[in-house]
C-alpha positions as CSV (number, residue, x, y, z in Angstrom):
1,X,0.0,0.0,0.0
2,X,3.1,2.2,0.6
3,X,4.6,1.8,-2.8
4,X,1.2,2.4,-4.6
5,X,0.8,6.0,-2.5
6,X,4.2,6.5,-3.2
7,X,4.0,6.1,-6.4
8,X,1.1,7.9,-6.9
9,X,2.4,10.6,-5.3
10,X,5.2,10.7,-7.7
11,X,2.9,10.9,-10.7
12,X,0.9,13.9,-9.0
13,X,4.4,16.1,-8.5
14,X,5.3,14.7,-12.2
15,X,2.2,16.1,-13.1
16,X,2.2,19.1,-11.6
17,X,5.7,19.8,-13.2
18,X,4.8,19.2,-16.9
19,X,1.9,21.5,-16.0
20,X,4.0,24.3,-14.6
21,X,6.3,24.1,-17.5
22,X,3.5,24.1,-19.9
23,X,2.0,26.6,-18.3
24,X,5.3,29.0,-18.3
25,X,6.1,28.2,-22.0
26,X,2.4,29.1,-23.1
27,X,2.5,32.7,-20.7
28,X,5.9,33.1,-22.2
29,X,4.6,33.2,-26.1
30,X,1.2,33.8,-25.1
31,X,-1.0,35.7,-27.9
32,X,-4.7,36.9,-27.7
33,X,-6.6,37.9,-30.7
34,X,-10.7,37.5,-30.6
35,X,-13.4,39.5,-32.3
36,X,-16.8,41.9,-31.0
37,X,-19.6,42.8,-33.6
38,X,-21.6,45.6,-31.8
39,X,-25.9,46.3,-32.2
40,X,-24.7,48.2,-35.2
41,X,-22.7,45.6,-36.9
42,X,-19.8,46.9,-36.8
43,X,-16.5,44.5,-36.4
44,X,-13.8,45.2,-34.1
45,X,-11.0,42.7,-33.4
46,X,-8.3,43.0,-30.7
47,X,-4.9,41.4,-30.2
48,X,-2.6,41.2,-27.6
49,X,1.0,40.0,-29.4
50,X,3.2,38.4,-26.7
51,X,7.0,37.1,-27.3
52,X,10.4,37.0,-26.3
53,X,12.0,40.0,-28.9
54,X,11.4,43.9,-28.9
55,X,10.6,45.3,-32.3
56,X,8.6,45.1,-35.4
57,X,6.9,46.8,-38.3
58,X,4.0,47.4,-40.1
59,X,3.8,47.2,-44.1
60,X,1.3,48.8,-46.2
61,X,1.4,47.3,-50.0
62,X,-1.2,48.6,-52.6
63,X,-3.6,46.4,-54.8
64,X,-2.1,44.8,-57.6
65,X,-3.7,43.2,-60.1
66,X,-6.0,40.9,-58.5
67,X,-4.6,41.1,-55.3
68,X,-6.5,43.8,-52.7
69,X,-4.4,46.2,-50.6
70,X,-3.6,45.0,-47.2
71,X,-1.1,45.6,-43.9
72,X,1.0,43.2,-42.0
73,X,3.0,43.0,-39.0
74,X,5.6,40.9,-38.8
75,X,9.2,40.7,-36.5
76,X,11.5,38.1,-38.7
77,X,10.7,39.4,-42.4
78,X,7.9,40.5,-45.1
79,X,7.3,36.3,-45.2
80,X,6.8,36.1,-41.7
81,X,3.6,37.7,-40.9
82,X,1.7,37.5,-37.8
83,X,-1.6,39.4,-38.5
84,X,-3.1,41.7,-40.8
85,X,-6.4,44.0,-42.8
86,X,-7.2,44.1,-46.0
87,X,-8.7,46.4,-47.9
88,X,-12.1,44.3,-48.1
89,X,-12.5,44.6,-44.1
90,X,-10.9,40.9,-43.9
91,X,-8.4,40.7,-40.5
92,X,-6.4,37.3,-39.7
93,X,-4.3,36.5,-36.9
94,X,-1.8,34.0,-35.9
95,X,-1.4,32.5,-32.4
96,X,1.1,30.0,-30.9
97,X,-0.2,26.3,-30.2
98,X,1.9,23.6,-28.3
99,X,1.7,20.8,-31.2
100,X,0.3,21.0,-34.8
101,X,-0.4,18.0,-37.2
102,X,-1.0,18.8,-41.3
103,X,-2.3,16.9,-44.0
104,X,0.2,16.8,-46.9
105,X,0.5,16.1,-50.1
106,X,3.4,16.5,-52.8
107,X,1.1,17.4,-55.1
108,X,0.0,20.8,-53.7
109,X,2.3,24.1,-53.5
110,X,4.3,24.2,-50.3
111,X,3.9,27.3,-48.6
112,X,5.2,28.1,-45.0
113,X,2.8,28.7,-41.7
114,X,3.1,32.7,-41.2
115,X,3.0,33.6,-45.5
116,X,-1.0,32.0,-45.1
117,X,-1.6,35.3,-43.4
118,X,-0.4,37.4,-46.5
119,X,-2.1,34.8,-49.4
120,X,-5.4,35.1,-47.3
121,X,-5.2,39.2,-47.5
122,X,-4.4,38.8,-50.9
123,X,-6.7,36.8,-52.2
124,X,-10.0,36.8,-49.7
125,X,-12.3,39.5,-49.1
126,X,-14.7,36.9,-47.2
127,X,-13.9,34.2,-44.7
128,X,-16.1,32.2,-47.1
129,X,-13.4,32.9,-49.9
130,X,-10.8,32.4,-47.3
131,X,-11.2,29.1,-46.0
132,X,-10.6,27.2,-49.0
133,X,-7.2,28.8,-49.5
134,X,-6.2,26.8,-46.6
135,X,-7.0,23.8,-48.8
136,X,-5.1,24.7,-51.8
137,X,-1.6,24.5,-50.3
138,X,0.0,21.8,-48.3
139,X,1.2,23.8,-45.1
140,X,4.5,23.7,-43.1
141,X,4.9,24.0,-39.2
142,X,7.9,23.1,-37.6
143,X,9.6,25.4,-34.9
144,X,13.3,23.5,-36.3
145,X,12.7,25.1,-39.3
146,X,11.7,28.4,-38.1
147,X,7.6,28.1,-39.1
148,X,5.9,28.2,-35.5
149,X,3.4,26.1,-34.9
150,X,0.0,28.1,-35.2
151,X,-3.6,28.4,-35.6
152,X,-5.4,31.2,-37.7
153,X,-8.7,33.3,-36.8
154,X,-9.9,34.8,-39.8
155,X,-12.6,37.8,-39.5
156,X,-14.6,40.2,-42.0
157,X,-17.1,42.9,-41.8
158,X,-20.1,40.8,-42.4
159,X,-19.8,39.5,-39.2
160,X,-17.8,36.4,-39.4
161,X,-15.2,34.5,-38.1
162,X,-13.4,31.5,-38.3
163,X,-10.4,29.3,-36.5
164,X,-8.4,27.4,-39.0
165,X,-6.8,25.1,-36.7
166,X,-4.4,21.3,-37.8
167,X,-5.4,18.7,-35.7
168,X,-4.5,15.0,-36.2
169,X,-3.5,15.7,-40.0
170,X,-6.9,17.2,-40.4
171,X,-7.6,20.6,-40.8
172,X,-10.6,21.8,-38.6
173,X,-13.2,25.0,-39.1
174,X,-14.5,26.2,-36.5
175,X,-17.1,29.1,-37.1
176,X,-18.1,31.9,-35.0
177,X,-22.3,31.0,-33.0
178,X,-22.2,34.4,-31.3
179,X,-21.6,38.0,-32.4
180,X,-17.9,37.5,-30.9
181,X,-15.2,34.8,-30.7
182,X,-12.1,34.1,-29.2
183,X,-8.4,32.4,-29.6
184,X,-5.1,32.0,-27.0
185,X,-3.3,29.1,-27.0
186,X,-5.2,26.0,-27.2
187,X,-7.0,24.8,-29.6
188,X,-10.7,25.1,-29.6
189,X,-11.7,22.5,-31.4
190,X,-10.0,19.7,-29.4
191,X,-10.3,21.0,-25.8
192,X,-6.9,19.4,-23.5
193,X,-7.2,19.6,-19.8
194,X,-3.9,20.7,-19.4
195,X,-4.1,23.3,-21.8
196,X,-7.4,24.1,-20.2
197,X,-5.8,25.0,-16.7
198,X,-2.2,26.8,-18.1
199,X,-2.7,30.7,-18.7
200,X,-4.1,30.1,-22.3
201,X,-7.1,28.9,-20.5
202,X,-7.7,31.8,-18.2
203,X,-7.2,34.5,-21.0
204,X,-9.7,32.8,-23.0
205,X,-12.7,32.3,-20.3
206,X,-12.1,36.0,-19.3
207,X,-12.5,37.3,-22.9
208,X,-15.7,34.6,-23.1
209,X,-17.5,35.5,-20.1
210,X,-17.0,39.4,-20.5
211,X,-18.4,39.1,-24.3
212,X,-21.2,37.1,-23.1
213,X,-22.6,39.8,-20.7
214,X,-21.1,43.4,-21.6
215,X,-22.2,45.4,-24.7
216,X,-19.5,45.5,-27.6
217,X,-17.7,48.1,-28.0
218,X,-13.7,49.8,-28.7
219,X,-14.2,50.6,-25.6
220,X,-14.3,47.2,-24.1
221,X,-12.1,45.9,-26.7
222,X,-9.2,47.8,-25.2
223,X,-10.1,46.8,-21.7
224,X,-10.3,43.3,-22.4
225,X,-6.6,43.6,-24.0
226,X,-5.6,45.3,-20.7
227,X,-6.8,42.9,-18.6
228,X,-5.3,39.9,-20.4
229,X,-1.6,41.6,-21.2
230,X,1.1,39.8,-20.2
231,X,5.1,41.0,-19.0
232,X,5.6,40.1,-22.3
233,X,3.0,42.5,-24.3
234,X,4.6,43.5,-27.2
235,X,1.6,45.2,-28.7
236,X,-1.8,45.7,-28.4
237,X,-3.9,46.8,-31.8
238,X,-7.5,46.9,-32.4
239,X,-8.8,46.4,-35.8
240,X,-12.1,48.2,-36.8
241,X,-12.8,46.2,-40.4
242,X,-15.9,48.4,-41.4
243,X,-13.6,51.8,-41.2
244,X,-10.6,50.3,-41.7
245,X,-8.8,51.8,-39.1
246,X,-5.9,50.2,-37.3
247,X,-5.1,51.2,-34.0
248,X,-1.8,50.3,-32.5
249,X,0.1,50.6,-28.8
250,X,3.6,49.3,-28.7
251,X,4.6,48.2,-25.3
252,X,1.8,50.3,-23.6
253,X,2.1,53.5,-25.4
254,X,-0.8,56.0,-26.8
255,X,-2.3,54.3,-29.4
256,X,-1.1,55.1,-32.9
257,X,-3.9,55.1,-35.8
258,X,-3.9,54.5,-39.1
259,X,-5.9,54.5,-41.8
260,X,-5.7,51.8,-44.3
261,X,-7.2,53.6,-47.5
262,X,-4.9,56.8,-46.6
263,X,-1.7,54.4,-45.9
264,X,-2.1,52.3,-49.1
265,X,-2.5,55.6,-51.2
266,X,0.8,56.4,-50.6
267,X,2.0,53.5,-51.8
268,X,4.2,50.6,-50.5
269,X,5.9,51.6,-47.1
270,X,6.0,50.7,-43.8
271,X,6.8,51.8,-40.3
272,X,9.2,50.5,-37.2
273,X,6.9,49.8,-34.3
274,X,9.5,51.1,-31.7
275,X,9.1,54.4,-33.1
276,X,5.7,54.8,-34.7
277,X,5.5,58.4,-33.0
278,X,8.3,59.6,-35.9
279,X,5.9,58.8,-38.3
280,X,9.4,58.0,-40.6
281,X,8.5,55.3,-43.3
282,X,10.5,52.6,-44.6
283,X,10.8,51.8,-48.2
284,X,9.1,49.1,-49.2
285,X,11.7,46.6,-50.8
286,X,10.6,43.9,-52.3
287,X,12.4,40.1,-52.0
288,X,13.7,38.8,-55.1
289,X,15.0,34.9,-55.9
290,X,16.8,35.6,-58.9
291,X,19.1,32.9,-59.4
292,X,18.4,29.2,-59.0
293,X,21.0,26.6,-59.2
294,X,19.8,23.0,-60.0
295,X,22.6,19.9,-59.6
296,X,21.0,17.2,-61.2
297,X,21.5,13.8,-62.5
298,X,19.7,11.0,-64.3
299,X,20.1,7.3,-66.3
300,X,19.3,6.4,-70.0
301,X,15.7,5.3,-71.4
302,X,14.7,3.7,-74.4
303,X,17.5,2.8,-76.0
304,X,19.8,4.6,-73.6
305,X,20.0,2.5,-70.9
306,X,23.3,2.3,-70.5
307,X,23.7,5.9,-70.2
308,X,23.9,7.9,-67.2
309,X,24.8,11.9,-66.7
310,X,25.3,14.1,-64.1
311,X,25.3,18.0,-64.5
312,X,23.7,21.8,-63.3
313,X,21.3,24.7,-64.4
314,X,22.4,28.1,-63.6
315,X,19.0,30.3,-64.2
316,X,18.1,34.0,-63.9
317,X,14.6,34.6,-63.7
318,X,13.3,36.4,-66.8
319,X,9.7,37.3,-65.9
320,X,6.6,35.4,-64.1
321,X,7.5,31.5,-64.3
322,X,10.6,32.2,-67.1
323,X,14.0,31.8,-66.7
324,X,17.0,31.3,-69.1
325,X,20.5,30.2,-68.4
326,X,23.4,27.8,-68.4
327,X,23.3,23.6,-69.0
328,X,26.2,21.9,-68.4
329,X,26.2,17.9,-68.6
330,X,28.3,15.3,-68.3
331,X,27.4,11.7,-69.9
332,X,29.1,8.5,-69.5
333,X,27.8,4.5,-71.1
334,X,29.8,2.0,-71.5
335,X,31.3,2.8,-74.6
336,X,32.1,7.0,-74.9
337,X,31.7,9.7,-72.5
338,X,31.0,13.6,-73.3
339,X,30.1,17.0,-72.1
340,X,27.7,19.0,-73.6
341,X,27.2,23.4,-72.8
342,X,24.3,25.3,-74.1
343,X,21.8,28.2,-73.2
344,X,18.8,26.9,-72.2
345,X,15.2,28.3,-71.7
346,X,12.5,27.3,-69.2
347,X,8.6,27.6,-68.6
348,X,6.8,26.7,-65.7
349,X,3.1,26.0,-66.4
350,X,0.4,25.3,-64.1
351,X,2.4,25.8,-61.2
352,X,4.1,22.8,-61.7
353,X,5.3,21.7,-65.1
354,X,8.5,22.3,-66.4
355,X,9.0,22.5,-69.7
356,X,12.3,23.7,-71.4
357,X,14.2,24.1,-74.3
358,X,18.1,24.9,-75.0
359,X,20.8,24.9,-78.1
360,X,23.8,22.5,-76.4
361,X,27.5,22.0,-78.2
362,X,28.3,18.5,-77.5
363,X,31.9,17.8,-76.8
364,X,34.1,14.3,-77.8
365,X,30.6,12.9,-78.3
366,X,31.3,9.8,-80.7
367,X,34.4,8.6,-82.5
368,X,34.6,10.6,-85.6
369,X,32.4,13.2,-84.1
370,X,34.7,16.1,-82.2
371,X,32.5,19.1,-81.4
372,X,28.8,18.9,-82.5
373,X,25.6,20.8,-81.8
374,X,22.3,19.6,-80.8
375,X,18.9,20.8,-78.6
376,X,18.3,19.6,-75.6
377,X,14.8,19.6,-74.2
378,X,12.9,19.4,-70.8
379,X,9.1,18.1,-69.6
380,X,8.4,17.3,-66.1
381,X,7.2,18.0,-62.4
382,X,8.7,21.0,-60.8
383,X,6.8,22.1,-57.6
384,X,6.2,25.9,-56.9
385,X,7.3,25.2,-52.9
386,X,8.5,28.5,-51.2
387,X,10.6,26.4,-49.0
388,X,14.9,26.4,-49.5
389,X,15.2,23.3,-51.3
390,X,12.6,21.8,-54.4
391,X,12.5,18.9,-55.9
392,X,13.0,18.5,-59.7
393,X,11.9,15.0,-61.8
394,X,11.9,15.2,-65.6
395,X,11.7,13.6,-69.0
396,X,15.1,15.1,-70.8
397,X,15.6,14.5,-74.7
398,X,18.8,15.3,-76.0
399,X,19.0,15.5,-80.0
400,X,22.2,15.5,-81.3
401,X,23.5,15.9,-84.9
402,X,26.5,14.4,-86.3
403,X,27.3,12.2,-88.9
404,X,23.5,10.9,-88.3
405,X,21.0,12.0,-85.6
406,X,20.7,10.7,-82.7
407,X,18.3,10.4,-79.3
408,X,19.7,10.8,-76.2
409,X,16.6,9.5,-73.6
410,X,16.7,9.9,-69.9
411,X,15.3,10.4,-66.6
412,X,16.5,13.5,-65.0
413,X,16.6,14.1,-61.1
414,X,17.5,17.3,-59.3
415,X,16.7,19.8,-56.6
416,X,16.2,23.6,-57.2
417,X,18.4,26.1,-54.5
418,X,17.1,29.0,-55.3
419,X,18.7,32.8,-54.0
């Protein structure tokens, strides 16, 4: 009997540990974001952003054409977003939860956890257009790979809102039943106890029980955000999504406001947090990928079995989905070996097909043949992944002219670094 109270006992301070330390982690990156409609209908959402770095800044980019005009904050980079307004009155934020699992598929575009706020503001003016963009992309989390592990609440000024949450390789929707709804830490589609009982818990139940019996208003938007700051408060905004109006107070400062429609009329810019009071705007630079470097190799088809070749692509990009550049090859069989060098030319179609086309000298190809000339040519799967490293499988055809012509038939495997 003493070895069996014992050992309980054991598991209850084992518990209570894992609960403390889950519950310090959770207060340490704890984020608040929920939304109020008032009598009136109009939408106001409020977030509390809490982490471990100073800093950030807010980005204005214009419509462009068929994406709206929206703003994002963001700490680690323009790809990194961690909430946002478009200029449709749709707002989605980001908050931290303690495991995530995604559906995949290599057959969808990769895109990383934060950049779903930006595509969403891009391409949504509804949470009805919104949700499916969740279902167009396989998403990746991973905190090793520097995309947190997070869920999304999408809102707009009709009233809605929804939290896109991963759950057991199954994304889950869950929709707003009252004229307000909330998200910390924990998901609220599979409620944990633990979870339940850390800080995450108590932010959300006093955001719930306040919206259930006080009249909505900015007001008590700002009060709720007071009352459920942490130490580590890095700002507090309030969204109004029928005005557009953003409202901003870095590390308990006067709120800052700006308008949306005035701020995107002036074109892409932004502004440092720290020091929104100097009302001194950044230039708005744009990230551009414009080489790519593809080493690559392959083995002989039809006919060409014997034949294997190793080589790399060095591309420039040349417009949307174009690129042009240098082929160099090396082939070996069992009877010759060769180099061949050209300028080639690529398309990517449908967001995943490559397709090229190049003029290639081929060098000590053949016995009586010295230097020759040929086209080389491309068709296969190239993923548009906005992760470092993609993967790259075609068909490559290599017609050569000598003293007769021949087909050169092969596989050919790669990966795409692209910088």
């Amino acid at each position: 009997m003493v070895e069996v109270t014992s050992i309980k006992n054991v598991m209850k301070a084992l518990f209570i540990c894992i609960l403390f330390l889950c519950s310090s982690s959770l207060k340490a990156h704890a984020c608040t974001v929920f939304q109020v409609t008032d009598e009136a209908g109009n939408v106001r959402c409020g977030r509390n952003f809490d982490w471990n770095k100073d800093g950030g800044t807010i980005w204005f980019i214009p419509a462009q054409a068929e994406d709206h005009g929206f703003l994002i904050i963001e700490q680690e980079g323009f790809d990194y977003p961690y909430e946002g307004m478009n200029d449709q009155g749709l707002f989605i934020a980001i908050a931290a939860v303690p495991k995530t699992k995604t559906p995949f598929s290599i057959l969808k575009q990769i895109r990383i956890s934060c950049e779903m706020v930006t595509i969403v503001l891009q391409r949504a003016g509804t949470v009805e257009q919104a949700i499916p963009l969740f279902h167009k992309y396989s998403i990746i989390f991973g905190t090793h790979l520097g995309y947190p592990l997070i869920h999304y609440m999408i809102v707009d000024k009709e009233c809605n809102s929804a939290i896109v949450e991963f759950v057991d390789k199954k994304m889950v929707v869950t929709r707003n039943e009252k004229k307000y709804q909330v998200m910390t830490n924990h998901y609220v589609s599979e409620t944990e106890t633990l979870l339940q009982t850390s800080n995450s818990g108590k932010r959300y139940a006093i955001i719930d029980e306040t919206c259930a019996k006080e009249k909505p208003s900015q007001e008590l938007v700002w009060k709720l955000l007071e009352e459920v700051s942490q130490k580590s408060t890095i700002w507090s905004n309030v969204y109004d999504l029928n005005d557009q109006y953003t409202y901003i107070s870095y590390k308990d400062e006067q709120p800052v406001v700006f308008s949306l429609k005035d701020q995107l009329y002036k074109g892409a810019h932004g502004y440092s947090l720290s020091n929104l009071d100097a009302a001194k705007s950044i230039n708005y630079l744009p990230k551009t990928q414009n080489f790519l470097f593809r080493p690559e190799a392959g083995f002989g088809l039809t006919g060409n079995a014997g034949i294997y070749h190793a080589g790399f692509r060095l591309l420039l990009n040349s417009g949307k989905n174009q690129r042009y550049g240098l082929d160099v090859t090396y082939f070996k069989s069992k009877d010759d070996e060769f180099v061949s060098a050209g300028i080639v030319l690529e398309q990517i179609l449908f967001g995943w097909l490559n397709s090229s086309i190049g003029t290639i000298g081929y060098f000590d190809y053949g016995k009586d043949n010295d230097k020759l000339f040929g086209i080389t040519s491309n068709l296969g799967w190239e993923p548009d992944n906005h992760i470092p490293i993609k993967p790259f499988v075609t068909w490559r055809n290599d017609i050569i002219f000598g003293s007769k012509i021949e087909n050169v038939n092969s596989i050919s495997i790669g990966f795409d670094f692209v910088f």
